[in-house]
N, C-alpha and C positions, 0 to 999 in steps of 0.2 A: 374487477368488481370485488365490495366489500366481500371474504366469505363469513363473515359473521352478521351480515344488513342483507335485508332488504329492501332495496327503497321502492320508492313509490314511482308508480310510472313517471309520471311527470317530472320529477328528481330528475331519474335515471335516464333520461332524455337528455336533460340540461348537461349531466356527469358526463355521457357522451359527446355532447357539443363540445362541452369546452374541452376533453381531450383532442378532439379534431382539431380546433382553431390552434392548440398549444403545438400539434404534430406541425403544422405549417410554420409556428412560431420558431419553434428549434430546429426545423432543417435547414435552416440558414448555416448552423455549423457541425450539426450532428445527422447520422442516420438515425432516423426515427421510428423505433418498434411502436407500437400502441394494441393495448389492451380492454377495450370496450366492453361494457355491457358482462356480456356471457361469455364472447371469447378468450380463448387462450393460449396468443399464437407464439409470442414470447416473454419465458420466463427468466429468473435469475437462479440459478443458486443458492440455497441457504442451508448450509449445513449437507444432507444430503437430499435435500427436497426440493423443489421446484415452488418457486412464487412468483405471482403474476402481477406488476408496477402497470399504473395505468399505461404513465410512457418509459420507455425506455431507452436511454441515451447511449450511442453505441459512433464507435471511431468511423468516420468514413472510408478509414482505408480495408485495406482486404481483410485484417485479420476480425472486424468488425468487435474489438471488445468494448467491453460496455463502461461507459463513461458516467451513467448517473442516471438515478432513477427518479422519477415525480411522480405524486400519490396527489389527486384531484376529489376533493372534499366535498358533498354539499350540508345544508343546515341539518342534515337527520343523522349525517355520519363525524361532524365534530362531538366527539365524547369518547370516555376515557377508554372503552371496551375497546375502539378501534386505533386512538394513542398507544396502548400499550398492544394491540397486536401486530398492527401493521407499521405506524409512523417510527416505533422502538427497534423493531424489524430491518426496516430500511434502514435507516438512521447507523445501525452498527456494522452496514457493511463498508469498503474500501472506498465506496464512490460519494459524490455530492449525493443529498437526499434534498429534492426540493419538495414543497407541499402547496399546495393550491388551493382554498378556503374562500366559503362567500364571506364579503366586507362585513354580515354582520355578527360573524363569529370570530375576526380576528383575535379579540381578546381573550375569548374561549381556547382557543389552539394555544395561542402566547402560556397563558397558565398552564395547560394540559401539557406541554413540551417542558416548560421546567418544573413541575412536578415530578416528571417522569422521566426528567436529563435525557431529554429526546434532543439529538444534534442536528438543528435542522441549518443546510447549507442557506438557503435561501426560502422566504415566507412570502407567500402571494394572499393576496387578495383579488377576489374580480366583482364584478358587477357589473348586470344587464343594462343598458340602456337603449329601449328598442331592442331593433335585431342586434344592435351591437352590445358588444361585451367587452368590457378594460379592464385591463389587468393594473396593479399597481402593487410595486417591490415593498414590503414593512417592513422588512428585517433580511441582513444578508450577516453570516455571520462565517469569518475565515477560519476560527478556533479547530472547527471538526473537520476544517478540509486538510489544515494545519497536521491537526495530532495526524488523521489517518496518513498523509505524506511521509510527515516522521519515521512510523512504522511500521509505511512502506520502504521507506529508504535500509530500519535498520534490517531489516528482512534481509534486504538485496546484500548488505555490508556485511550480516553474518555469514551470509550464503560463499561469499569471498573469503573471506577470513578463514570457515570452515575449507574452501580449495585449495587456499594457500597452504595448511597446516599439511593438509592429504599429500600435497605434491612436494614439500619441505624431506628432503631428506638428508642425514646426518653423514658425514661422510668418515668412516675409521682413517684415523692418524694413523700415519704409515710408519713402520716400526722400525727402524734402526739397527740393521742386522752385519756384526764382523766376522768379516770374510777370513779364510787365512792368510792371504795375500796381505790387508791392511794388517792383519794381527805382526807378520812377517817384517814390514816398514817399521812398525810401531817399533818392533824389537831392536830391530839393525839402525834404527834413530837411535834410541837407548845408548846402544850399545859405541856407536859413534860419538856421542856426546858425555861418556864416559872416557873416552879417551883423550877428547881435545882435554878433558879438564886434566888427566894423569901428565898431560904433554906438560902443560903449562906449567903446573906444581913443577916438574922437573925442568923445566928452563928457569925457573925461580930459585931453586937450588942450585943449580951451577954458577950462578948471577953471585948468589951469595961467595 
Protein backbone atom coordinates (compact mmCIF):
# COMPACT_ATOMS: atom_id res chain seq x y z
CA UNK A 1 0.00 0.00 0.00
CA UNK A 2 0.60 3.54 -1.13
CA UNK A 3 2.32 5.29 2.18
CA UNK A 4 1.61 8.55 1.02
CA UNK A 5 -2.70 7.49 -0.51
CA UNK A 6 -5.31 6.67 0.75
CA UNK A 7 -7.63 5.31 -1.23
CA UNK A 8 -10.89 4.58 -1.10
CA UNK A 9 -12.42 1.47 -0.23
CA UNK A 10 -13.71 0.35 -3.22
CA UNK A 11 -10.21 1.26 -5.06
CA UNK A 12 -8.35 -0.69 -2.42
CA UNK A 13 -10.47 -3.76 -3.10
CA UNK A 14 -9.85 -3.73 -6.78
CA UNK A 15 -5.76 -2.78 -5.82
CA UNK A 16 -6.04 -5.97 -3.83
CA UNK A 17 -7.77 -8.13 -6.50
CA UNK A 18 -5.66 -7.43 -9.08
CA UNK A 19 -2.44 -8.09 -6.91
CA UNK A 20 -3.88 -11.57 -6.28
CA UNK A 21 -4.79 -12.58 -9.93
CA UNK A 22 -0.99 -10.98 -10.89
CA UNK A 23 0.46 -13.53 -7.79
CA UNK A 24 -1.17 -16.43 -9.72
CA UNK A 25 -0.02 -14.70 -13.04
CA UNK A 26 3.85 -14.86 -12.17
CA UNK A 27 4.13 -18.19 -10.19
CA UNK A 28 4.33 -19.76 -13.24
CA UNK A 29 8.05 -18.82 -12.97
CA UNK A 30 8.60 -17.00 -9.96
CA UNK A 31 8.09 -17.24 -6.11
CA UNK A 32 5.51 -14.79 -5.39
CA UNK A 33 5.75 -12.51 -2.23
CA UNK A 34 2.64 -10.03 -2.14
CA UNK A 35 1.97 -7.07 -0.36
CA UNK A 36 -1.89 -6.16 0.06
CA UNK A 37 -3.85 -3.65 1.48
CA UNK A 38 -2.14 -3.11 5.02
CA UNK A 39 0.13 -5.73 5.21
CA UNK A 40 3.70 -6.09 5.29
CA UNK A 41 5.08 -9.45 4.99
CA UNK A 42 7.72 -8.77 2.46
CA UNK A 43 9.93 -5.99 1.92
CA UNK A 44 12.94 -4.90 -0.24
CA UNK A 45 15.78 -3.17 0.74
CA UNK A 46 16.55 0.39 -0.01
CA UNK A 47 19.29 1.93 1.32
CA UNK A 48 18.86 1.02 4.78
CA UNK A 49 15.28 0.88 5.10
CA UNK A 50 12.70 -1.60 4.26
CA UNK A 51 9.95 -0.95 1.37
CA UNK A 52 7.09 -2.89 0.82
CA UNK A 53 6.29 -3.70 -3.66
CA UNK A 54 2.94 -4.83 -4.10
CA UNK A 55 4.39 -8.15 -5.56
CA UNK A 56 7.57 -9.31 -5.24
CA UNK A 57 9.53 -11.47 -7.51
CA UNK A 58 11.82 -13.65 -5.82
CA UNK A 59 14.16 -17.02 -7.38
CA UNK A 60 12.42 -20.32 -6.77
CA UNK A 61 15.46 -21.91 -5.65
CA UNK A 62 16.54 -21.92 -2.02
CA UNK A 63 18.43 -18.83 -1.88
CA UNK A 64 14.92 -17.03 -2.79
CA UNK A 65 16.62 -13.63 -4.16
CA UNK A 66 14.46 -11.29 -5.51
CA UNK A 67 14.08 -10.91 -8.99
CA UNK A 68 11.79 -7.97 -9.64
CA UNK A 69 9.29 -5.87 -8.19
CA UNK A 70 5.66 -4.63 -9.60
CA UNK A 71 3.93 -1.56 -8.22
CA UNK A 72 -0.21 -2.02 -8.96
CA UNK A 73 -1.74 1.32 -9.75
CA UNK A 74 -5.41 2.48 -9.49
CA UNK A 75 -7.06 6.01 -11.04
CA UNK A 76 -6.44 7.96 -7.64
CA UNK A 77 -2.82 6.82 -7.26
CA UNK A 78 -1.43 7.63 -11.09
CA UNK A 79 0.11 11.20 -10.20
CA UNK A 80 3.34 12.64 -9.66
CA UNK A 81 3.62 12.51 -5.71
CA UNK A 82 3.48 8.61 -5.97
CA UNK A 83 5.83 8.64 -9.58
CA UNK A 84 8.40 10.32 -7.81
CA UNK A 85 8.19 8.19 -4.45
CA UNK A 86 7.62 4.93 -5.08
CA UNK A 87 7.77 4.11 -9.13
CA UNK A 88 11.66 6.43 -8.97
CA UNK A 89 12.20 4.09 -5.87
CA UNK A 90 11.70 0.85 -7.59
CA UNK A 91 12.90 1.85 -10.81
CA UNK A 92 16.72 2.54 -9.39
CA UNK A 93 17.09 -0.76 -7.95
CA UNK A 94 19.09 -3.85 -9.69
CA UNK A 95 15.86 -5.78 -10.66
CA UNK A 96 12.95 -5.36 -13.47
CA UNK A 97 10.35 -2.67 -12.11
CA UNK A 98 7.03 -3.59 -13.65
CA UNK A 99 3.94 -1.17 -13.03
CA UNK A 100 0.42 -2.03 -13.47
CA UNK A 101 -2.10 0.96 -14.27
CA UNK A 102 -6.03 1.09 -15.24
CA UNK A 103 -6.32 1.55 -19.34
CA UNK A 104 -7.45 4.91 -18.56
CA UNK A 105 -4.33 6.33 -17.27
CA UNK A 106 -1.92 4.78 -19.44
CA UNK A 107 -0.92 8.00 -21.00
CA UNK A 108 -0.71 9.66 -17.53
CA UNK A 109 1.94 7.08 -16.22
CA UNK A 110 3.69 7.15 -20.01
CA UNK A 111 4.27 11.02 -19.30
CA UNK A 112 4.79 10.82 -15.48
CA UNK A 113 7.72 8.03 -16.21
CA UNK A 114 9.63 10.24 -18.72
CA UNK A 115 9.30 13.28 -16.88
CA UNK A 116 10.83 11.77 -14.16
CA UNK A 117 13.39 9.18 -16.16
CA UNK A 118 11.43 6.60 -14.35
CA UNK A 119 12.84 3.08 -15.93
CA UNK A 120 10.11 1.08 -16.11
CA UNK A 121 10.90 -2.72 -17.18
CA UNK A 122 7.50 -3.43 -18.48
CA UNK A 123 4.02 -1.16 -18.45
CA UNK A 124 0.65 -2.95 -17.97
CA UNK A 125 -2.49 -1.86 -18.46
CA UNK A 126 -5.77 -3.87 -17.14
CA UNK A 127 -9.25 -3.57 -17.38
CA UNK A 128 -12.31 -4.97 -15.73
CA UNK A 129 -14.69 -6.78 -17.78
CA UNK A 130 -17.31 -8.44 -15.53
CA UNK A 131 -15.70 -10.40 -13.06
CA UNK A 132 -12.81 -10.67 -15.39
CA UNK A 133 -9.87 -8.55 -15.67
CA UNK A 134 -7.15 -8.21 -18.81
CA UNK A 135 -4.18 -7.31 -18.57
CA UNK A 136 -2.48 -5.95 -21.74
CA UNK A 137 1.55 -5.25 -22.26
CA UNK A 138 2.01 -1.11 -23.72
CA UNK A 139 5.42 -0.89 -23.38
CA UNK A 140 8.36 -3.23 -22.44
CA UNK A 141 11.54 -1.58 -22.51
CA UNK A 142 15.21 -3.68 -22.24
CA UNK A 143 17.43 -0.23 -21.80
CA UNK A 144 16.98 -0.41 -17.80
CA UNK A 145 17.31 -4.09 -17.53
CA UNK A 146 20.28 -3.41 -19.92
CA UNK A 147 22.32 -0.68 -18.01
CA UNK A 148 21.44 -2.45 -14.52
CA UNK A 149 23.07 -6.00 -16.09
CA UNK A 150 25.93 -3.79 -17.25
CA UNK A 151 26.61 -2.66 -13.74
CA UNK A 152 26.06 -5.68 -12.39
CA UNK A 153 28.51 -7.30 -14.46
CA UNK A 154 31.16 -4.42 -13.92
CA UNK A 155 30.66 -4.92 -10.15
CA UNK A 156 31.43 -8.67 -10.37
CA UNK A 157 34.68 -7.68 -12.89
CA UNK A 158 35.89 -5.25 -10.42
CA UNK A 159 35.53 -7.37 -7.58
CA UNK A 160 37.93 -9.92 -9.71
CA UNK A 161 40.32 -7.57 -10.94
CA UNK A 162 40.50 -6.18 -7.28
CA UNK A 163 41.44 -10.28 -6.18
CA UNK A 164 43.64 -10.64 -8.65
CA UNK A 165 45.84 -7.58 -7.70
CA UNK A 166 45.55 -8.84 -3.82
CA UNK A 167 46.84 -12.28 -4.71
CA UNK A 168 49.53 -10.91 -7.63
CA UNK A 169 52.69 -11.04 -5.88
CA UNK A 170 56.09 -9.68 -7.17
CA UNK A 171 58.70 -12.07 -6.76
CA UNK A 172 62.80 -10.52 -6.03
CA UNK A 173 65.27 -11.45 -8.64
CA UNK A 174 67.71 -13.59 -7.26
CA UNK A 175 70.98 -12.10 -6.87
CA UNK A 176 74.06 -13.36 -8.49
CA UNK A 177 76.50 -14.16 -5.70
CA UNK A 178 80.74 -15.21 -6.38
CA UNK A 179 81.75 -17.84 -4.37
CA UNK A 180 85.55 -18.28 -3.93
CA UNK A 181 85.62 -21.32 -5.58
CA UNK A 182 84.23 -19.62 -8.99
CA UNK A 183 86.44 -16.54 -8.09
CA UNK A 184 89.37 -19.33 -7.82
CA UNK A 185 88.38 -20.96 -11.69
CA UNK A 186 88.03 -17.59 -12.95
CA UNK A 187 91.66 -16.92 -12.01
CA UNK A 188 93.43 -20.40 -12.78
CA UNK A 189 91.28 -19.85 -16.44
CA UNK A 190 93.25 -16.51 -16.59
CA UNK A 191 95.91 -17.68 -15.72
CA UNK A 192 96.05 -20.64 -18.11
CA UNK A 193 95.11 -18.80 -21.09
CA UNK A 194 97.88 -16.53 -20.48
CA UNK A 195 100.21 -19.17 -21.00
CA UNK A 196 98.84 -20.90 -24.12
CA UNK A 197 99.42 -17.42 -25.56
CA UNK A 198 103.28 -16.98 -24.10
CA UNK A 199 103.60 -20.86 -25.62
CA UNK A 200 102.60 -19.88 -28.83
CA UNK A 201 104.65 -16.25 -29.21
CA UNK A 202 107.52 -18.76 -28.52
CA UNK A 203 107.04 -21.43 -31.03
CA UNK A 204 106.71 -18.49 -33.46
CA UNK A 205 110.13 -17.28 -32.52
CA UNK A 206 111.94 -20.41 -32.98
CA UNK A 207 110.01 -20.80 -36.40
CA UNK A 208 111.55 -17.67 -37.21
Amino acid sequence: MSPILLRPVREQLEHDRIIRLLQAKYRRRFEVAINPGNEQTTPITVGQFPWYPDLVLQSQQRGRKVLGVVEVETAESVNNLEAMSQWATFARQRVPFHLYVPAVSVDVAKRLCADLQVLVAELWAYHAIGDQVRFTLVQRSTRGADDKARAAARVRTGGRAAAAARSRVTRPRRASVSTPRGKAAKKSGTRAAGARRGASRTSRQKRK
